[in-house]
N, CA, C and O atoms as a GROMACS GRO file, in nm:
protein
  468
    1UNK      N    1  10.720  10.687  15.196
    1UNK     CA    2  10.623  10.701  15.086
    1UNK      C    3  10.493  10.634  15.125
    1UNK      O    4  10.502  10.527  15.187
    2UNK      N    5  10.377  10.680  15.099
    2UNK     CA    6  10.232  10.652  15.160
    2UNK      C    7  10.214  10.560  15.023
    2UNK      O    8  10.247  10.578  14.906
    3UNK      N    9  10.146  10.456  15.092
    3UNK     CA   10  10.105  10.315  14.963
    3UNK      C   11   9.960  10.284  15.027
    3UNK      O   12   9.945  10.238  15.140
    4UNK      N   13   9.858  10.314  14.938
    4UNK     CA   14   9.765  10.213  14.952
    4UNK      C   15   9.764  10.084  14.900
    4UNK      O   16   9.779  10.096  14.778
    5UNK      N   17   9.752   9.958  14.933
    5UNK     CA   18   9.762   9.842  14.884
    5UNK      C   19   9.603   9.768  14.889
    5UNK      O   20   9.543   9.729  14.989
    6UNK      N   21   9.566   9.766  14.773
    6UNK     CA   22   9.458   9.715  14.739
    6UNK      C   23   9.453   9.565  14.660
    6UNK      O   24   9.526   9.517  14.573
    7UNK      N   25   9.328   9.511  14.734
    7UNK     CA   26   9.373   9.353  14.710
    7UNK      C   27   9.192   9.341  14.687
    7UNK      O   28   9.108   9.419  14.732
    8UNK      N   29   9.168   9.219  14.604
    8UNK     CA   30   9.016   9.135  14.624
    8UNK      C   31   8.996   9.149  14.490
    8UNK      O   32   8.918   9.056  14.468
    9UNK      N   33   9.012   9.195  14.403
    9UNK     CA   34   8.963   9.212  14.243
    9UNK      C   35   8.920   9.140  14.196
    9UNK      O   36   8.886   9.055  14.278
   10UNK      N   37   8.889   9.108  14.085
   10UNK     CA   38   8.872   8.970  14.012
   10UNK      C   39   8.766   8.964  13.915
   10UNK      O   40   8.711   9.060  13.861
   11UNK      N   41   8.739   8.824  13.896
   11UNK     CA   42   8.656   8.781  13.799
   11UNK      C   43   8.558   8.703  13.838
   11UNK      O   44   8.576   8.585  13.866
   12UNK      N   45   8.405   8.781  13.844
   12UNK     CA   46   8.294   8.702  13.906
   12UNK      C   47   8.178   8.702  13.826
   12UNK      O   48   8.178   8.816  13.778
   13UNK      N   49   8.094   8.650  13.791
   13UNK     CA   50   7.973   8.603  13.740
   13UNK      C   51   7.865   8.716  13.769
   13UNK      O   52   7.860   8.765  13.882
   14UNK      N   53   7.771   8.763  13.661
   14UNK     CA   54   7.693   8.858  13.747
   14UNK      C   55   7.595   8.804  13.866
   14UNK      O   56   7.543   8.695  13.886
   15UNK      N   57   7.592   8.933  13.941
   15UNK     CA   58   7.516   8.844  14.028
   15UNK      C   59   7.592   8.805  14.174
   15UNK      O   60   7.543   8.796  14.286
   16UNK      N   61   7.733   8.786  14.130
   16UNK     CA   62   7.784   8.760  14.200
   16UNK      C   63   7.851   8.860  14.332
   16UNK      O   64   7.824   8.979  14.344
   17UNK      N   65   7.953   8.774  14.437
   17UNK     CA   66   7.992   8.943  14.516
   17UNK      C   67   8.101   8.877  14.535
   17UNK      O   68   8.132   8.759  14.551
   18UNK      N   69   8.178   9.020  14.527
   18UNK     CA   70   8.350   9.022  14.570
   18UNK      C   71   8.353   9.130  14.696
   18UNK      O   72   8.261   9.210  14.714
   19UNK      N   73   8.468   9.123  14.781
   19UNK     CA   74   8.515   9.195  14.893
   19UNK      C   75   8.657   9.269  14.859
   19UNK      O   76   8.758   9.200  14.847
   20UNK      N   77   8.662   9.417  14.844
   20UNK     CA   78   8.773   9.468  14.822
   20UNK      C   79   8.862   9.513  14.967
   20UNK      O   80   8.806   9.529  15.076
   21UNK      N   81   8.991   9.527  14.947
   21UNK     CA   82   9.023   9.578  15.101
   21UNK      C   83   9.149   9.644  15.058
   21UNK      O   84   9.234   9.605  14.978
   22UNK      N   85   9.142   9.751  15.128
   22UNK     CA   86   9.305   9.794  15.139
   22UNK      C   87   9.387   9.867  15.203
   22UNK      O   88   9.352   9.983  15.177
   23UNK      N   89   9.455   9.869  15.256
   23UNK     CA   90   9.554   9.850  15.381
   23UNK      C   91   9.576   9.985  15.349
   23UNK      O   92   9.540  10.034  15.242
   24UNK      N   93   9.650  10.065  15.462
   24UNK     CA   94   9.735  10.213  15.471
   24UNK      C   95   9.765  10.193  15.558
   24UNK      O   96   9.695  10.213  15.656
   25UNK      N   97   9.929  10.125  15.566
   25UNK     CA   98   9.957  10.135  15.713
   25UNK      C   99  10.069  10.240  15.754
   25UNK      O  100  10.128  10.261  15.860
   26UNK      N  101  10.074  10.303  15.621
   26UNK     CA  102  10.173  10.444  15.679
   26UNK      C  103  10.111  10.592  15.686
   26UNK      O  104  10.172  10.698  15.691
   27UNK      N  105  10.032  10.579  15.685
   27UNK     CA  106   9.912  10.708  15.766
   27UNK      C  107   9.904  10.669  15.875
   27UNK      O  108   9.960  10.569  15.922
   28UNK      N  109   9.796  10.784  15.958
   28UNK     CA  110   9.736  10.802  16.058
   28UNK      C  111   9.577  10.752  16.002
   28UNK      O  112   9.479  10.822  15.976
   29UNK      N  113   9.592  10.625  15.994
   29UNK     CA  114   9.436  10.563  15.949
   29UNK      C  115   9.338  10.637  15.986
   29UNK      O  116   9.294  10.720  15.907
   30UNK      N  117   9.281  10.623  16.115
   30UNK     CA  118   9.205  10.634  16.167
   30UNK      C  119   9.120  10.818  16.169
   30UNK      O  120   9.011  10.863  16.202
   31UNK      N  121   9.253  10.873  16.111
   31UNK     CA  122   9.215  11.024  16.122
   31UNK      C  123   9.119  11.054  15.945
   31UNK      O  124   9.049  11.147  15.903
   32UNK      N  125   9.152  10.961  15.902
   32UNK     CA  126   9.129  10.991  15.714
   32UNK      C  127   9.025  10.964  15.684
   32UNK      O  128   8.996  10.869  15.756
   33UNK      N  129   8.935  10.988  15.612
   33UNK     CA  130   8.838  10.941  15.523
   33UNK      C  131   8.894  10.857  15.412
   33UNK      O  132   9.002  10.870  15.354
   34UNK      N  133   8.786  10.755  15.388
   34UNK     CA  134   8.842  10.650  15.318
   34UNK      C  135   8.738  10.623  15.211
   34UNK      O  136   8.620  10.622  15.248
   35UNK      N  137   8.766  10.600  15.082
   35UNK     CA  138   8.699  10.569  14.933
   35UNK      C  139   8.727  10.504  14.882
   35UNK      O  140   8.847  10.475  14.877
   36UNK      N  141   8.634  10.440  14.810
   36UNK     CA  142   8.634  10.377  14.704
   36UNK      C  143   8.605  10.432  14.565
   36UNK      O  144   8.524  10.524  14.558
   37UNK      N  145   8.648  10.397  14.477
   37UNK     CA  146   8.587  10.499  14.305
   37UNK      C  147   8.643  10.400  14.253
   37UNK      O  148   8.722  10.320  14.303
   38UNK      N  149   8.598  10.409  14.140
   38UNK     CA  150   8.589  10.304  13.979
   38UNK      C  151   8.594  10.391  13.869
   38UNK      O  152   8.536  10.494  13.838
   39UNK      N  153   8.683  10.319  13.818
   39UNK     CA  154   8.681  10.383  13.661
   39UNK      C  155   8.692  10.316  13.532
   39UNK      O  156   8.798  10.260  13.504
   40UNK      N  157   8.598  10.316  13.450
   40UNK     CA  158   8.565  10.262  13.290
   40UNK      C  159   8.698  10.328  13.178
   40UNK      O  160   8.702  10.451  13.170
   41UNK      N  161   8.803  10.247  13.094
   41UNK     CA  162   8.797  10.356  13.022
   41UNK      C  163   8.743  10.437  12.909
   41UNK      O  164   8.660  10.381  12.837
   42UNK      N  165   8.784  10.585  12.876
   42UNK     CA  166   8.715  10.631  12.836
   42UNK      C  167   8.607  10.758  12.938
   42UNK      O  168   8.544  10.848  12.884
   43UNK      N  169   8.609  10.740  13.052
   43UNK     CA  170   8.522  10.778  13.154
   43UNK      C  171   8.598  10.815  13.256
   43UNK      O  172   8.707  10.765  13.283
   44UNK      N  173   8.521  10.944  13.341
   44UNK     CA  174   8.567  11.007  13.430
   44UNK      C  175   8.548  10.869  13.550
   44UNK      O  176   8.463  10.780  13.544
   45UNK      N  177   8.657  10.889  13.657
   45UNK     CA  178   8.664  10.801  13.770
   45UNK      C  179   8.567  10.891  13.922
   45UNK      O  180   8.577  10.997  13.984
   46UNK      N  181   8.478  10.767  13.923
   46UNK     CA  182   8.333  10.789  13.974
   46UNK      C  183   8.358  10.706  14.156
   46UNK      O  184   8.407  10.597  14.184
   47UNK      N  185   8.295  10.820  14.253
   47UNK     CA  186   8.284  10.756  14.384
   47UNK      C  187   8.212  10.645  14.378
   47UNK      O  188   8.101  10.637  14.325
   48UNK      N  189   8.274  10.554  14.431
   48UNK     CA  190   8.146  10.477  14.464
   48UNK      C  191   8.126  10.451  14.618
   48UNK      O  192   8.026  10.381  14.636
   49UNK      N  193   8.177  10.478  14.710
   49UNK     CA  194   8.135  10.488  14.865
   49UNK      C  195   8.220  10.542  14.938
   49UNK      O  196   8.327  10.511  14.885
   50UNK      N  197   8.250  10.625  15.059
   50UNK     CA  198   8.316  10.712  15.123
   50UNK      C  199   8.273  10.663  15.245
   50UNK      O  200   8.155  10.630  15.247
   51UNK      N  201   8.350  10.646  15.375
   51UNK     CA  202   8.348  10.635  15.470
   51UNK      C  203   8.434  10.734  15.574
   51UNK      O  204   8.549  10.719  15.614
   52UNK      N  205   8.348  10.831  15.600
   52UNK     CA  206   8.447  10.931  15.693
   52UNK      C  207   8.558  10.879  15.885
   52UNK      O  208   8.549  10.781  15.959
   53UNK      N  209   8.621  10.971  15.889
   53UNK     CA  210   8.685  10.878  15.997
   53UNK      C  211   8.603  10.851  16.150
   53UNK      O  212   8.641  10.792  16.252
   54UNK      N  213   8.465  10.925  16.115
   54UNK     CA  214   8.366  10.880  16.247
   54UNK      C  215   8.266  10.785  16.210
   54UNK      O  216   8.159  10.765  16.268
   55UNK      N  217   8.320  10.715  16.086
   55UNK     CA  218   8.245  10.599  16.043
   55UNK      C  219   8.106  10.639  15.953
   55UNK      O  220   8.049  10.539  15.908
   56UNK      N  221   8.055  10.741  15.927
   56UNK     CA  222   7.958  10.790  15.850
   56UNK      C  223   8.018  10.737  15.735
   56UNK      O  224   8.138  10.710  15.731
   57UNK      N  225   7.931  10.720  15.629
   57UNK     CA  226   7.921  10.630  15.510
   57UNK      C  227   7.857  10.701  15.404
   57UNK      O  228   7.753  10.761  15.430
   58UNK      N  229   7.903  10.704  15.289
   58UNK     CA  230   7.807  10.776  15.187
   58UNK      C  231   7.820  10.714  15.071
   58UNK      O  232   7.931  10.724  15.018
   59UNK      N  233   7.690  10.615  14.983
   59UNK     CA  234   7.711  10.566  14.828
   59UNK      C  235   7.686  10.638  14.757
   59UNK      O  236   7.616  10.736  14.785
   60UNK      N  237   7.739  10.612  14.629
   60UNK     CA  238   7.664  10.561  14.529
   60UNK      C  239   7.509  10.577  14.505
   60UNK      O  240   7.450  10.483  14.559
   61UNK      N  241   7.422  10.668  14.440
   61UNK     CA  242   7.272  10.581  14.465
   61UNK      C  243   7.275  10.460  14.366
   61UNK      O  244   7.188  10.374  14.379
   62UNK      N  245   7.382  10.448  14.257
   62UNK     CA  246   7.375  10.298  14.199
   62UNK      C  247   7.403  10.164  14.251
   62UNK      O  248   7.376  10.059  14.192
   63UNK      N  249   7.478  10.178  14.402
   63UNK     CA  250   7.499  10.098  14.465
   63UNK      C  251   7.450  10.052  14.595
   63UNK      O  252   7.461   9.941  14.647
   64UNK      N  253   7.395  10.162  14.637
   64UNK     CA  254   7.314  10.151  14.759
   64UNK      C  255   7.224  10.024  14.760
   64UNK      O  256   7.152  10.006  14.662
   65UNK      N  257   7.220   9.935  14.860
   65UNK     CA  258   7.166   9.851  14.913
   65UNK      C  259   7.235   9.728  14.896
   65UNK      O  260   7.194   9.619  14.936
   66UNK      N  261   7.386   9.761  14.810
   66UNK     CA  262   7.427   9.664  14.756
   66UNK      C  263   7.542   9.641  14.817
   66UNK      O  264   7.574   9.531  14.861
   67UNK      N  265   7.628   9.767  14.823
   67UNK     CA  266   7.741   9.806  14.879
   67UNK      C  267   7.735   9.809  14.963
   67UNK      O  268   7.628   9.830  15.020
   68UNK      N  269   7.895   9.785  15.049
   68UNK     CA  270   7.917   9.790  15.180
   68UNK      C  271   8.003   9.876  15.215
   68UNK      O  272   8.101   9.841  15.149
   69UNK      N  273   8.046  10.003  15.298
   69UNK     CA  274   8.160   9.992  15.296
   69UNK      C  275   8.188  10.005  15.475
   69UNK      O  276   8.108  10.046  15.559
   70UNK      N  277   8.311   9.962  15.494
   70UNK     CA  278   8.344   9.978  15.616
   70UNK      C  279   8.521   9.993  15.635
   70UNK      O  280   8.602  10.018  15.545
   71UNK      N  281   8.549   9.970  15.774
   71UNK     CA  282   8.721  10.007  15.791
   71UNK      C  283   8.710   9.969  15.997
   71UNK      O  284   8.629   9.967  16.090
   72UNK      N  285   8.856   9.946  15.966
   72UNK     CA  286   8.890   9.895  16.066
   72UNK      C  287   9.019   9.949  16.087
   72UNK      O  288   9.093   9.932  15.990
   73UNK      N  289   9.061  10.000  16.166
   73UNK     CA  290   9.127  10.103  16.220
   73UNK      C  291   9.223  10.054  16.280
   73UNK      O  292   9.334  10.108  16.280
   74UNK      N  293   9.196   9.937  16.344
   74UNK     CA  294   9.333   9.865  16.438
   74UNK      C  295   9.402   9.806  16.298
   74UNK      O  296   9.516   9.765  16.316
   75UNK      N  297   9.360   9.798  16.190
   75UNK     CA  298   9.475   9.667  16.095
   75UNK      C  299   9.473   9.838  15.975
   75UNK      O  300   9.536   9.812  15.872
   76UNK      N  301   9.433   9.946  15.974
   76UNK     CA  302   9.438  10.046  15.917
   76UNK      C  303   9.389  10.001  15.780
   76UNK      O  304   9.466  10.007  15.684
   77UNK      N  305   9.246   9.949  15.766
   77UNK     CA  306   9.208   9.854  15.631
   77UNK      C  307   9.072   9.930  15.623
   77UNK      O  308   9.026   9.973  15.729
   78UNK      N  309   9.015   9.949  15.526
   78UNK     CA  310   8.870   9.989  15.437
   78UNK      C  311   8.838   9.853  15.363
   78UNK      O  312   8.914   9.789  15.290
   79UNK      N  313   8.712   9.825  15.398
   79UNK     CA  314   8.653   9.746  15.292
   79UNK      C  315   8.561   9.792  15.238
   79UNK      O  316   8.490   9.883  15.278
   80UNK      N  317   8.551   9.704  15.094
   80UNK     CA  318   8.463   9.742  15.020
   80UNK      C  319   8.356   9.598  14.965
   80UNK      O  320   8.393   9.534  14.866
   81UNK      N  321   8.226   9.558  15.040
   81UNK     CA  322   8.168   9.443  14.997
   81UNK      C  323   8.047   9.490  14.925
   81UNK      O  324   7.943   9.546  14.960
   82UNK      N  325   8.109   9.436  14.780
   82UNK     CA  326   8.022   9.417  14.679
   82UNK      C  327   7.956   9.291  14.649
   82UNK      O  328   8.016   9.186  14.629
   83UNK      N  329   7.789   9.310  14.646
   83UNK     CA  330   7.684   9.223  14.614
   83UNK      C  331   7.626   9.216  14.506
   83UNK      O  332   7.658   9.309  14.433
   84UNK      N  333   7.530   9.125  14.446
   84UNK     CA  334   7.469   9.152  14.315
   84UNK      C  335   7.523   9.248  14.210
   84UNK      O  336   7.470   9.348  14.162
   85UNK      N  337   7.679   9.172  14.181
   85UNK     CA  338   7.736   9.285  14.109
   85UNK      C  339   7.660   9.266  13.972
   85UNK      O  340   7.568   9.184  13.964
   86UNK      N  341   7.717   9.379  13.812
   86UNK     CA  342   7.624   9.367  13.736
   86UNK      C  343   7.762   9.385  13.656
   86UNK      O  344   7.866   9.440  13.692
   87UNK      N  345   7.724   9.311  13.518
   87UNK     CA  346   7.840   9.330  13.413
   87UNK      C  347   7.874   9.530  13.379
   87UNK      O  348   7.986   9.567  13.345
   88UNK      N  349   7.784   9.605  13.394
   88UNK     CA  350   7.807   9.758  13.393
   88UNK      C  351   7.914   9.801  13.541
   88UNK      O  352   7.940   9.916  13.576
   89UNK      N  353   7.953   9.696  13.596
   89UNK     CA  354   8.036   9.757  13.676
   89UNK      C  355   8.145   9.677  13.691
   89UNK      O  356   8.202   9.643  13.795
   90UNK      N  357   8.173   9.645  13.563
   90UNK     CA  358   8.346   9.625  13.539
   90UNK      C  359   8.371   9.731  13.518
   90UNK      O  360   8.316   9.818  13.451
   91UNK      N  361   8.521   9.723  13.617
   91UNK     CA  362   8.638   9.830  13.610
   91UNK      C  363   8.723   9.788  13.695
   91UNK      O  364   8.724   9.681  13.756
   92UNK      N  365   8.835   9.926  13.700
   92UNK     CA  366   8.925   9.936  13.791
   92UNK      C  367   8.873   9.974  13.925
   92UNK      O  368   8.753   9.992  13.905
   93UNK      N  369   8.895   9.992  14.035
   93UNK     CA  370   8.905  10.019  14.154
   93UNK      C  371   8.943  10.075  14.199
   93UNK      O  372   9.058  10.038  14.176
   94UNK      N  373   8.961  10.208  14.304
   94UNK     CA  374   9.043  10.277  14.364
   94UNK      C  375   8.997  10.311  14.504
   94UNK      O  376   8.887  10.352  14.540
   95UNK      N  377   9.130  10.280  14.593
   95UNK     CA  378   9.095  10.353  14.707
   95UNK      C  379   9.194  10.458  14.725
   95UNK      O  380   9.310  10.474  14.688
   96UNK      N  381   9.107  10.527  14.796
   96UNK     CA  382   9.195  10.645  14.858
   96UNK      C  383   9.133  10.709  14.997
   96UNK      O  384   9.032  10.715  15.068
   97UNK      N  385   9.246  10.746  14.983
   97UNK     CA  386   9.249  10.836  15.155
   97UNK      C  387   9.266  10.968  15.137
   97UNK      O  388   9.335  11.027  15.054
   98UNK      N  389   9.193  11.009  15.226
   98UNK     CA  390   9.142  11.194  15.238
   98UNK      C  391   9.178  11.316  15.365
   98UNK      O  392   9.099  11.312  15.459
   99UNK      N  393   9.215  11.351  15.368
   99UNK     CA  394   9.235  11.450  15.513
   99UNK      C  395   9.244  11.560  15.503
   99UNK      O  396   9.333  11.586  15.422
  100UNK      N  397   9.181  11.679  15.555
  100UNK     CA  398   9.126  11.791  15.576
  100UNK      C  399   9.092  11.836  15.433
  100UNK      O  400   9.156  11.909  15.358
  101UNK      N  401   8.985  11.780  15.416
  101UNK     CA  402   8.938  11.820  15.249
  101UNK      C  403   9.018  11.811  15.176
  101UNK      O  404   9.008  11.916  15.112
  102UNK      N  405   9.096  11.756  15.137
  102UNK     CA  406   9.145  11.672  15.057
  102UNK      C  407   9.274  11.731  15.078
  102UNK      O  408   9.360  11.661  15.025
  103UNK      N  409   9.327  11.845  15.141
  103UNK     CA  410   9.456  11.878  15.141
  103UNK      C  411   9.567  11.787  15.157
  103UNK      O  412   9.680  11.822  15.123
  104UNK      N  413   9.534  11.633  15.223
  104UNK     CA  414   9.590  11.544  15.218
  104UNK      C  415   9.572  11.398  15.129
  104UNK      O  416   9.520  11.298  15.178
  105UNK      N  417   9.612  11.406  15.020
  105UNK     CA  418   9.506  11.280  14.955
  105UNK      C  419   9.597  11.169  14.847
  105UNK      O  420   9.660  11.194  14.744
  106UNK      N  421   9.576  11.054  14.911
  106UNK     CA  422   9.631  10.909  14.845
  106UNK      C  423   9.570  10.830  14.747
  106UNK      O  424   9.459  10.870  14.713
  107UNK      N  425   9.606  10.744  14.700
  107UNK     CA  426   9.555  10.706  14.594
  107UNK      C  427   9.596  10.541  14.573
  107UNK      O  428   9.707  10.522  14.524
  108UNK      N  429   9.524  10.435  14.601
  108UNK     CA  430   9.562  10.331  14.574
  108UNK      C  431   9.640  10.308  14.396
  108UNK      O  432   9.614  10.391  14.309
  109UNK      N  433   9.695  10.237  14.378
  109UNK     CA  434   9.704  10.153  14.253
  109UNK      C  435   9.589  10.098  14.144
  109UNK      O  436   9.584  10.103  14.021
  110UNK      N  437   9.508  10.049  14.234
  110UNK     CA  438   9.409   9.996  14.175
  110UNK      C  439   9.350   9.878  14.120
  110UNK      O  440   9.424   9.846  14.027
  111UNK      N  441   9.268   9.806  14.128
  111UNK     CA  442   9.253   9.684  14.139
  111UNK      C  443   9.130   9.626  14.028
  111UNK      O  444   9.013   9.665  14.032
  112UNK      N  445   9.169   9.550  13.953
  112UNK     CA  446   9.085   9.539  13.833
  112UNK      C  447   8.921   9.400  13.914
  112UNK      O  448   8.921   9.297  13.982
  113UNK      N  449   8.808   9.495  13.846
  113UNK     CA  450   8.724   9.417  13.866
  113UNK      C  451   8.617   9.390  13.747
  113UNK      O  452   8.543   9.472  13.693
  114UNK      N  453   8.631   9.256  13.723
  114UNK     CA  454   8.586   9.156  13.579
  114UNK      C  455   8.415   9.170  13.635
  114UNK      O  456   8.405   9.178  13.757
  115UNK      N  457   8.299   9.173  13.563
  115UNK     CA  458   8.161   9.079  13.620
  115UNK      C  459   8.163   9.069  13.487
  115UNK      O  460   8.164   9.163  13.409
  116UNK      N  461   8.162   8.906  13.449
  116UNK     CA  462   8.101   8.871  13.323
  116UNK      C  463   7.918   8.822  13.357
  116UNK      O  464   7.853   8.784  13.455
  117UNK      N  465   7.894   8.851  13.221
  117UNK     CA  466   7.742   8.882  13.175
  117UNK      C  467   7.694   8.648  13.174
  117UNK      O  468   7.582   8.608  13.143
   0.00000   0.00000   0.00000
């Protein structure tokens, strides 16, 4: 069974930055595209950065300059470093993994993220 395991969540101050990460170590990492998305409830669950498996990167324009995302292929991990977060971007978290347009596609658990005001 394919598990994304997502870890870093939490409760930070605005302003503040957290680092999300999460592991797939029963794929073929390195072949997948890898995401991040958030979701409010009440609200559709929104990309917030994509990293394809030749390392191309795509945000957010709400997050751009802020966001990070990257992956590392030998520990089969995506990160996600968030800066100057803002109380409008509490939520959940999700990563997932992607392969041949989505014909292959995972879905972390999800990882709650607090910014108090």
């Amino acid at each position: 069974q394919v598990q994304l395991v997502e870890s870093g969540g939490g409760l930070v101050q605005a302003g503040g930055s957290l680092r999300l990460s999460c592991a797939a170590p029963r794929i073929t990492f390195s072949v997948y595209a890898m995401g991040w998305y958030r979701q409010v409830p009440g609200k559709q669950r929104e990309l917030v950065a994509q990293i394809a498996h030749n390392s191309v990167t795509n945000y957010a324009d709400s997050v751009k300059g802020r966001f990070t995302i990257s992956r590392d292929n030998t520990k089969s991990t995506v990160y996600l470093q968030m800066n100057s977060l803002t109380a409008e971007e509490t939520a959940v978290y999700y990563c997932n993994a992607s392969w041949g347009s989505g014909r292959l596609a995972y879905w972390g658990q999800g990882t709650q993220v607090t910014v108090s005001s």
